[in-house]
C-alpha positions as CSV (number, residue, x, y, z in Angstrom):
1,X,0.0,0.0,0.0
2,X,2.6,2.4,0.7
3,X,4.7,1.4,-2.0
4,X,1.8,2.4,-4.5
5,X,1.0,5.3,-2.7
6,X,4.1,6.4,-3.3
7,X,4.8,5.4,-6.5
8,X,1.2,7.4,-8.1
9,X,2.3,10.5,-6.4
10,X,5.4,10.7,-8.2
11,X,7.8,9.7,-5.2
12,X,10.3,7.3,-5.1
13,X,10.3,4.6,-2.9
14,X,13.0,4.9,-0.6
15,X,13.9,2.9,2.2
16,X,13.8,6.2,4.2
17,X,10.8,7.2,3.4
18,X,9.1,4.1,3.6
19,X,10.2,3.8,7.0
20,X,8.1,7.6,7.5
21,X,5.2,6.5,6.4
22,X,5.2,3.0,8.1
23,X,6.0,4.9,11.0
24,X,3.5,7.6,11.0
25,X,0.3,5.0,9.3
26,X,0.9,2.9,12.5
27,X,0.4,5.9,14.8
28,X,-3.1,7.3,16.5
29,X,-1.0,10.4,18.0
30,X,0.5,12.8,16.2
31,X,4.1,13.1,16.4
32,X,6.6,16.0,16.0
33,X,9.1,15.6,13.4
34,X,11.2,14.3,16.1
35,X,9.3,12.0,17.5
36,X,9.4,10.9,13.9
37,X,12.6,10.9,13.3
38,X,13.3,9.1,16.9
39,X,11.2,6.5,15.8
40,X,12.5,5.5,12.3
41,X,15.9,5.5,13.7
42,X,15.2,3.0,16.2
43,X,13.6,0.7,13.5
44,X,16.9,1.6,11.2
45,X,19.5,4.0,12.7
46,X,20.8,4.5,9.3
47,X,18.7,7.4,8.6
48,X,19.7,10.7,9.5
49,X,17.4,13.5,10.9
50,X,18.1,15.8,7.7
51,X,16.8,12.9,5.7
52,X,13.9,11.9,7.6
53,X,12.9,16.0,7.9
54,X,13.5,16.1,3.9
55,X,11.4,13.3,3.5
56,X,8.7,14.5,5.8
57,X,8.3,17.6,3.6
58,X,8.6,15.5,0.4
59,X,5.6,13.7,2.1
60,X,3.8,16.7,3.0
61,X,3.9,18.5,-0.5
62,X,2.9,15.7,-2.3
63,X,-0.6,15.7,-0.2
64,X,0.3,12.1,1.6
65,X,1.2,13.6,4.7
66,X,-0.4,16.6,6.5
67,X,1.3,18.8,8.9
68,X,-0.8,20.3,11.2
69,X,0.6,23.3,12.8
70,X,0.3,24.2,16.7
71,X,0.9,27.5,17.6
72,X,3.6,27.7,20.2
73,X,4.5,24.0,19.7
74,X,6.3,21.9,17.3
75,X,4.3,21.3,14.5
76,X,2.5,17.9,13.8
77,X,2.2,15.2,11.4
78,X,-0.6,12.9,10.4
79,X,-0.6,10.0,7.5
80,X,-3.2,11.8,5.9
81,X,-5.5,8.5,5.5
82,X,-9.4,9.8,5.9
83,X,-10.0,13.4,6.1
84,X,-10.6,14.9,9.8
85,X,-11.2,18.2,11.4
86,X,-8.3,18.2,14.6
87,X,-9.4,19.0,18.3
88,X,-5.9,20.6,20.2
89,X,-6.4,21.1,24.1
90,X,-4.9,23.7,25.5
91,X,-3.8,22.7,28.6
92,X,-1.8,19.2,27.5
93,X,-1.6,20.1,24.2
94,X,-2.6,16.5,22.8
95,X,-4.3,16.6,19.6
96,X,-6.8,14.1,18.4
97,X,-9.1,13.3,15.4
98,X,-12.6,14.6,14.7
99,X,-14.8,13.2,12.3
100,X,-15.1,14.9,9.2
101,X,-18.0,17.3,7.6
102,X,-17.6,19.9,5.3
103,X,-17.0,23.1,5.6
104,X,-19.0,26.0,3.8
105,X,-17.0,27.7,1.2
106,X,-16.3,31.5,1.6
107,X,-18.4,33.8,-0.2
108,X,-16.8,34.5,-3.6
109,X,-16.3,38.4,-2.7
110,X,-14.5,37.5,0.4
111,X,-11.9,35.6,-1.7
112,X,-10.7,38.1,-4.2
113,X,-8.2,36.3,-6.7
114,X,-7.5,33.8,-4.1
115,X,-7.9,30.2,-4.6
116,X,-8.9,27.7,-2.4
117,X,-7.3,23.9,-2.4
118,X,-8.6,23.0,1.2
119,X,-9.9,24.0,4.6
120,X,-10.1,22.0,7.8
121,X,-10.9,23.1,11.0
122,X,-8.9,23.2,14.4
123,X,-10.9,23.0,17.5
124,X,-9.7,24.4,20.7
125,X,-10.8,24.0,24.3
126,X,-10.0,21.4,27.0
127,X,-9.4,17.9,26.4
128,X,-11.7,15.4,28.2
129,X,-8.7,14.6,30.8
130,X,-8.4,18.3,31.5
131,X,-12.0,19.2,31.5
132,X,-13.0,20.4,34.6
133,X,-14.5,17.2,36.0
134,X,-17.3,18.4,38.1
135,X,-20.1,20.8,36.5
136,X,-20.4,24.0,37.3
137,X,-16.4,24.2,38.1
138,X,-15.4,27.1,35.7
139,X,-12.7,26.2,33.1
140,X,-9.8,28.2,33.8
141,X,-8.0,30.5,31.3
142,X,-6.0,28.7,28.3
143,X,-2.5,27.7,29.2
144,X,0.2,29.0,27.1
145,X,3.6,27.7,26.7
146,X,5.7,30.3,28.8
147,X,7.9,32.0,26.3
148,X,11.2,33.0,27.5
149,X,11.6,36.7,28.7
150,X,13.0,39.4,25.7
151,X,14.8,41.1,28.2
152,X,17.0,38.4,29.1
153,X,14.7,38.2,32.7
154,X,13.3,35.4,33.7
């Protein structure tokens, strides 16, 4: 399967970036390009992280991987299998699967000259785990990753 997949979108099949998609179609999380790379190596510690990273955006452009970006955290990948909306709690930051339903198309006006491939929607709000358990607790304010001072403070 991954083999053919390749081979209609134009890509070569490479040990390397076999082992990317094997890796990532056997996943229900979505990993960071590191966690990517971590894990091909310790299937086959021949590939290197440049090559795995290369391959992931080989992967990406030719629509058989998706990267979903976080903001304020490394971005993620997904073996783009079924289509899905993506749910991204912001307190752990885990990131899971929706089911899919389409999404109504802009107004023309709105879009000027602009094109549009593609639109999925990112939910955000509290993960089951960090949901406050009890009702009538009130959720508390989003937690951002602390970014490191400008000022060279702490």
């Amino acid at each position: 399967m991954i083999k053919r997949s390749l081979g209609r979108s134009g890509l070569r099949c490479t040990p390397q970036r076999y082992a990317v998609m094997k890796f990532l179609m056997e996943q229900s999380s979505h990993p960071t390009a590191a966690e990517i790379f971590a894990g091909v190596n310790r299937a086959d510690p021949r590939s290197s992280r440049a090559t795995t990273y290369n391959n992931l955006r080989d992967l990406v452009e030719a629509g058989l991987v998706r990267e979903v970006a976080v903001e304020g955290r490394a971005a993620r990948f997904d073996a783009a299998g079924q289509r899905h909306h993506h749910f991204i709690c912001d307190r752990c930051g885990n990131m899971e699967d929706l089911e899919w339903y389409e999404v109504p198309k802009p107004a023309r006006a709105s879009l000027g000259q602009r094109v549009v491939r593609e639109c999925e929607l990112i939910f955000r709000g509290f993960c089951a785990r960090c949901a406050p358990r009890r009702a009538g607790t009130a959720a508390s304010a989003p937690q951002r990753p602390k970014q490191p001072n400008q000022l060279g403070g702490r």
